[in-house]
C-alpha positions in Angstrom: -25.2 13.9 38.6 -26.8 11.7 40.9 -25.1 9.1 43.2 -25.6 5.9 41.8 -26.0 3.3 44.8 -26.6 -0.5 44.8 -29.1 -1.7 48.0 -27.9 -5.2 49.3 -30.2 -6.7 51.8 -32.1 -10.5 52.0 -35.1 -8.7 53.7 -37.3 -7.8 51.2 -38.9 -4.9 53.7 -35.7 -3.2 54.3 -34.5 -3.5 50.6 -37.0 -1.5 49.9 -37.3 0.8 52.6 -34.1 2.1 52.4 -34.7 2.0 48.6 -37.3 4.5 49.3 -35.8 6.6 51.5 -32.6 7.1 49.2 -34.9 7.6 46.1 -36.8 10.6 48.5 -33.6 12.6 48.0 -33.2 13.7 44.3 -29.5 13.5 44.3 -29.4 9.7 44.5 -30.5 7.3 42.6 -31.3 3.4 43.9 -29.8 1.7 40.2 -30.3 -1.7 41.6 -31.0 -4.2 44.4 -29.0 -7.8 45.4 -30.5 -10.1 47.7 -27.7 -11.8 49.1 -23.5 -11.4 48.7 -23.1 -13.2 45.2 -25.6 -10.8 43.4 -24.7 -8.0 45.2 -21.1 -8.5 43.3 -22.5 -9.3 40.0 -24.7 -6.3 40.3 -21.4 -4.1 41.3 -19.6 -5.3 38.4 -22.5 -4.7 35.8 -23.9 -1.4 37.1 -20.6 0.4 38.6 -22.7 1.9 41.3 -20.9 5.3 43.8 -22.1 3.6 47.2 -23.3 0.1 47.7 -26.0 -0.4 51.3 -24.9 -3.8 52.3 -26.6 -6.2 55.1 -23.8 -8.7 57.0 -26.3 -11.7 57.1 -27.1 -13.1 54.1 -28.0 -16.2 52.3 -25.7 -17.6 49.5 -22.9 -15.4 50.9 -22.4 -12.7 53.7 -21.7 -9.0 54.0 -17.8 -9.0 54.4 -17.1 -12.0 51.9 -18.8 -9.7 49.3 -17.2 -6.5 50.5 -13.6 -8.2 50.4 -14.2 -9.6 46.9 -15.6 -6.2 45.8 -12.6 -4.5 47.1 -10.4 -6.6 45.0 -12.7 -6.6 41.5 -14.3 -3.3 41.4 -13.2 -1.0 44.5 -16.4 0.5 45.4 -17.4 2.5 49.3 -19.5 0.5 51.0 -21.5 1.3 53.9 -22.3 -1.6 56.0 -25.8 -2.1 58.2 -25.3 -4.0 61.3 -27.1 -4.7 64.3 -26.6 -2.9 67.9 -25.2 -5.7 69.7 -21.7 -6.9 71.0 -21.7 -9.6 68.3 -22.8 -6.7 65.6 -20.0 -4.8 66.6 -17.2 -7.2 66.0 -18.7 -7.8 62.5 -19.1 -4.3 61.6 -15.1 -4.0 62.7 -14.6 -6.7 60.7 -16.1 -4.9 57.6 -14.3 -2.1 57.9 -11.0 -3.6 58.0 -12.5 -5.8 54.9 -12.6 -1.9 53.0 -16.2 -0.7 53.8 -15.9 3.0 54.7 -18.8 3.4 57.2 -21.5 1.9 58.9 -24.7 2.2 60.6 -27.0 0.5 63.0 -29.6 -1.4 61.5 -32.7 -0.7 63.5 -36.5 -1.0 62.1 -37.7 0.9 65.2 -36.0 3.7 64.1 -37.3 3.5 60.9 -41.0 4.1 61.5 -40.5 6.3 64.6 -38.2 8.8 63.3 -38.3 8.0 59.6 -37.1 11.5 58.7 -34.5 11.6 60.7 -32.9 8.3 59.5 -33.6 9.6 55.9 -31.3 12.3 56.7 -28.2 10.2 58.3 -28.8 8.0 55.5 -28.8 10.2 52.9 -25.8 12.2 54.8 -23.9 9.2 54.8 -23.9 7.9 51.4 -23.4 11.7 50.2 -20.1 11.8 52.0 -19.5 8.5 51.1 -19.9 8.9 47.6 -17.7 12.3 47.7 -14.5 10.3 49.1 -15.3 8.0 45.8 -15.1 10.2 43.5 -11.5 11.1 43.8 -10.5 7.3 43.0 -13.0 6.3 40.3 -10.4 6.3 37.5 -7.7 4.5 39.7 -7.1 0.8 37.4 -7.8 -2.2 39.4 -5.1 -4.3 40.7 -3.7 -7.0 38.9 -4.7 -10.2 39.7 -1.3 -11.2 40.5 -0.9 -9.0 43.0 -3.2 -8.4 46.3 -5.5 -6.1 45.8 -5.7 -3.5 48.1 -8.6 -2.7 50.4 -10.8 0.4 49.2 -9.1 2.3 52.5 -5.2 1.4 50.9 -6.6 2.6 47.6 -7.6 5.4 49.3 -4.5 6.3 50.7 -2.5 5.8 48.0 -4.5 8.5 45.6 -3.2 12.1 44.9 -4.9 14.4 46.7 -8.3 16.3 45.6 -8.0 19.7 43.4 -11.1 20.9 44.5 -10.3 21.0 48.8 -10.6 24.4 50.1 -7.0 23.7 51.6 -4.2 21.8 49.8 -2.4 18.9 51.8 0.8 20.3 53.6 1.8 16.8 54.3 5.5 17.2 52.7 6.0 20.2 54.1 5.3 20.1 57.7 8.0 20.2 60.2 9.5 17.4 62.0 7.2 16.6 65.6 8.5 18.7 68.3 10.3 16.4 70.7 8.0 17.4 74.5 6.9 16.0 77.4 3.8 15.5 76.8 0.8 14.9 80.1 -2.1 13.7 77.4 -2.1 12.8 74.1 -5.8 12.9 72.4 -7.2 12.0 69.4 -10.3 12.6 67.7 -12.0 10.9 64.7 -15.2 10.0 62.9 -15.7 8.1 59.4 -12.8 5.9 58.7 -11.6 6.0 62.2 -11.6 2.8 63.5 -9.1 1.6 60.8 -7.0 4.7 61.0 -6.8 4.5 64.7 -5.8 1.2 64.4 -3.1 2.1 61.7 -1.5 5.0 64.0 -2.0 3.2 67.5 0.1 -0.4 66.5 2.5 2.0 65.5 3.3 2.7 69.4 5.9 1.3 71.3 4.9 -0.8 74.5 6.3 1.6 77.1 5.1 4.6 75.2 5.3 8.0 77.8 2.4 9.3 77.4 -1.4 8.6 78.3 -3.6 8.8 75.5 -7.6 9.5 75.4 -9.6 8.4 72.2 -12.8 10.1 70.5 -14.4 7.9 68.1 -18.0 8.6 67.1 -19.7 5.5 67.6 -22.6 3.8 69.3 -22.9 2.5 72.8 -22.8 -1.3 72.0 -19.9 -1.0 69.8 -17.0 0.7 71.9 -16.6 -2.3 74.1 -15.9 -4.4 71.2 -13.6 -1.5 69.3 -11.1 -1.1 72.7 -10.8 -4.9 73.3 -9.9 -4.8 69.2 -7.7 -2.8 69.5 -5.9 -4.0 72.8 -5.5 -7.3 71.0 -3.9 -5.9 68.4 -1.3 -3.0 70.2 1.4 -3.4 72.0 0.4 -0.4 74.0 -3.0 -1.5 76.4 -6.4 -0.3 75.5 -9.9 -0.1 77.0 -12.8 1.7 77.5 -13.0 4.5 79.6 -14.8 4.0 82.9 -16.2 7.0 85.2 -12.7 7.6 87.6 -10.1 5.9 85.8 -6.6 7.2 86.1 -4.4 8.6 82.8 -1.2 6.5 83.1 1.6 6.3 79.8 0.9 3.5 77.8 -2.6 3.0 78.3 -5.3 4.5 75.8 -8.8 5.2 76.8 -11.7 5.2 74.5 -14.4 7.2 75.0 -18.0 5.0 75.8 -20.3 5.6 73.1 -23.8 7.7 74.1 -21.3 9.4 76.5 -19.1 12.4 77.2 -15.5 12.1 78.5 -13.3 14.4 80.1 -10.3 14.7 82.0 -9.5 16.8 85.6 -6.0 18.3 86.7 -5.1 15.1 88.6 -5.6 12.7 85.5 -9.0 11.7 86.8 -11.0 10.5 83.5 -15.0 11.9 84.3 -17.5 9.7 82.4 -21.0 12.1 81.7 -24.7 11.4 80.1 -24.3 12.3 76.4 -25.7 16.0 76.5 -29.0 15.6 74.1 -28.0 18.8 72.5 -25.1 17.9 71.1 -25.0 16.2 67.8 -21.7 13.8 68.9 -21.7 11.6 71.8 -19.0 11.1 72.6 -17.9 14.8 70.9 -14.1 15.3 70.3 -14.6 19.4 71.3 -15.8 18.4 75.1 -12.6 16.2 75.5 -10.2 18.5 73.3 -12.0 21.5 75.9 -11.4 19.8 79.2 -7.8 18.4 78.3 -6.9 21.7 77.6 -8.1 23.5 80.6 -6.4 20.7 82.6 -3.4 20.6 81.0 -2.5 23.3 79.3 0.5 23.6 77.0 1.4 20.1 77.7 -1.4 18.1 75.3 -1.1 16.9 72.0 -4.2 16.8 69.5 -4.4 14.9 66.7 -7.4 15.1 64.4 -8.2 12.2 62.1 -10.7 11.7 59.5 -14.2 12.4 59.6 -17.2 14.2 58.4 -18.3 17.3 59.9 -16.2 20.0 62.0 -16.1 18.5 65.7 -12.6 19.2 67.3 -12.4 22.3 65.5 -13.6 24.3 68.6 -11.6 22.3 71.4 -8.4 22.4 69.3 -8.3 26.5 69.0 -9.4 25.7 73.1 -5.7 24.0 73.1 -4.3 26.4 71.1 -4.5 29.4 73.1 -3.1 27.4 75.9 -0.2 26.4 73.8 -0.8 22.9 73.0 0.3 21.2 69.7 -2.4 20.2 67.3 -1.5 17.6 64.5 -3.6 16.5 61.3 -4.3 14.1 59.0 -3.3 15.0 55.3 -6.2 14.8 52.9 -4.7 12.2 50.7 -5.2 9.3 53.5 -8.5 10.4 54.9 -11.5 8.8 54.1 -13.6 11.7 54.9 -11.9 15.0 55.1 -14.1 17.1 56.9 -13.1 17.1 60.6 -9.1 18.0 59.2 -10.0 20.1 56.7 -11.7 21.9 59.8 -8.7 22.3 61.9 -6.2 23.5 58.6 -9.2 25.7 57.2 -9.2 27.5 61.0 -5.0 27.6 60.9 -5.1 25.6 64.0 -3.1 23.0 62.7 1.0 22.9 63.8 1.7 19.7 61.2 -0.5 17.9 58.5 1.0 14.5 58.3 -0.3 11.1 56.0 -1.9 8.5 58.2 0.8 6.1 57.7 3.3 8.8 59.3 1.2 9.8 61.8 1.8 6.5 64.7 5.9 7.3 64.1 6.0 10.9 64.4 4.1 10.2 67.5 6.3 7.6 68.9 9.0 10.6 67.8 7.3 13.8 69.6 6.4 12.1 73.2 9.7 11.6 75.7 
């Protein structure tokens, strides 16, 4: 079966560019277009698309009014465009925690210089997108008494897939091993921001430990995400910056286009994103330095997110003796980068994302 996805855009170009780029890959079908907000609920309602492409500014009635009031009458993914700028950022943050699942940078450059490579993260995304749907298709919608939950809540309240090449171990993993910890890091893709969120308010102000973020996302956004965040914590957050020093309490988030890693003396190195590698920042390069600096005293913890990165810098950690922690498959939007680290036996505890920011708080003295 095809994925089904609704295209929500004013633009009449880009409705149907990305129309046609969708429609290039046989698996998906485009079932309908909406020009601003109010159609593109109607058309959610009447057609019961997989994935719904949604623009933030719109006539009539924007991006994450639509996505909230979608979340509430017909829990749909949504994956948001938005634009590569300071001001795009906080809207696209703002979508997420309104129950999109993903996002990507609006850019008509893009389009007609590398068209074939946007038709493939395109068509990537909604793929994945559409995967993490199917699971919660047949969940009923929430009574209108109540709040309804975001697609993301929904989410994590859903049993867990039968067909996952490795079953949840949530339940069954043991209580966090109580250790000094010199570095906590953690690594995550699709569905991060909100599930970093989730586990990082979580933390006590005078938490012990320094912490060092992965989040695949573009240059102009980090900024944005860490000042987010540090609003929101009680522990202090920012981006990383070429020289800054680990210190307990304070989490640094890895600059978009850019690689971090960390020396023996708790000197964070900022680098040029390495054009070979598919991630920038990439969770293996951190994971990899942390552990050759630090040994058996770091603690991983990989979140959701497509693909496999962390997989490699994790078994790094483990032959030094670290601890590496993941999420469970039932709260993961994605579960492609934990799936990774369970599938390799790399993984010391599989815990649910709403566990995850306590048995943290629990393992670091």
């Amino acid at each position: 079966m095809p994925v089904k996805v609704l295209v929500v855009d004013d633009s009449g170009f880009f409705r149907r560019r990305v129309s046609e780029i969708l429609s290039s890959d046989a698996n998906i079908q485009v079932i309908g277009t909406a020009t601003n907000g109010r159609e593109a609920i109607d058309q959610a309602l009447a057609l019961k698309p997989d994935v719904i492409t949604m623009d933030y500014e719109m006539p009539m009635m924007d991006g994450i009014t639509a996505v909230r009031q979608i979340m509430q009458r017909c829990p749909t993914p949504v994956l948001m465009f938005s634009s590569l700028t300071h001001e795009g950022a906080r809207v696209t943050l703002d979508a997420l925690d309104a129950g999109a699942v993903d996002f990507l940078p609006k850019n008509f450059e893009d389009i007609s210089r590398s068209p074939d490579k946007v038709k493939q993260l395109l068509c990537e995304k909604v793929h994945s997108i559409a995967r993490s749907n199917r699971r919660f298709s047949s969940m009923p919608a929430p009574s209108s008494a109540q709040p309804a939950p975001t697609f993301a809540a929904s989410r994590a309240a859903a049993p867990a897939s039968t067909t996952a090449a490795a079953a949840p171990r949530s339940s069954a993993s043991p209580a966090p091993r109580r250790k000094a910890y010199r570095l906590v890091a953690i690594g995550t893709s699709t569905g991060g921001p909100v599930a970093l969120q989730r586990v990082l308010t979580q933390l006590p102000e005078h938490f012990p430990a320094p912490i060092l973020l992965i989040q695949h996302m573009p240059a102009a956004f980090t900024k944005a995400f860490a000042e987010r965040l540090n609003k929101l914590c009680r522990i202090s957050v920012k981006e990383a910056e070429d020289g800054d020093h680990l210190r307990p309490g304070l989490a640094l988030l890895a600059p978009g286009g850019k690689q971090m890693m960390v020396d023996a003396r708790g000197v964070v190195r900022i680098l040029p994103g390495d054009e070979r590698l598919n991630y920038k920042p990439c969770v293996d390069i951190t994971f990899g330095s942390a552990a050759k600096s630090f040994n058996d005293k770091v603690l991983a913890i990989v979140l959701t997110g497509m693909g496999a990165d962390g997989r490699e810098g994790a078994r790094m950690l483990k032959q030094c003796g670290s601890q590496v922690w993941a999420q469970d498959e039932a709260s993961s939007v994605i579960y492609g980068m934990p799936m990774a680290i369970v599938k390799a036996n790399l993984s010391d505890a599989i815990y649910s994302l709403d566990d995850i920011g306590r048995h943290l708080a629990e393992a670091c003295q």
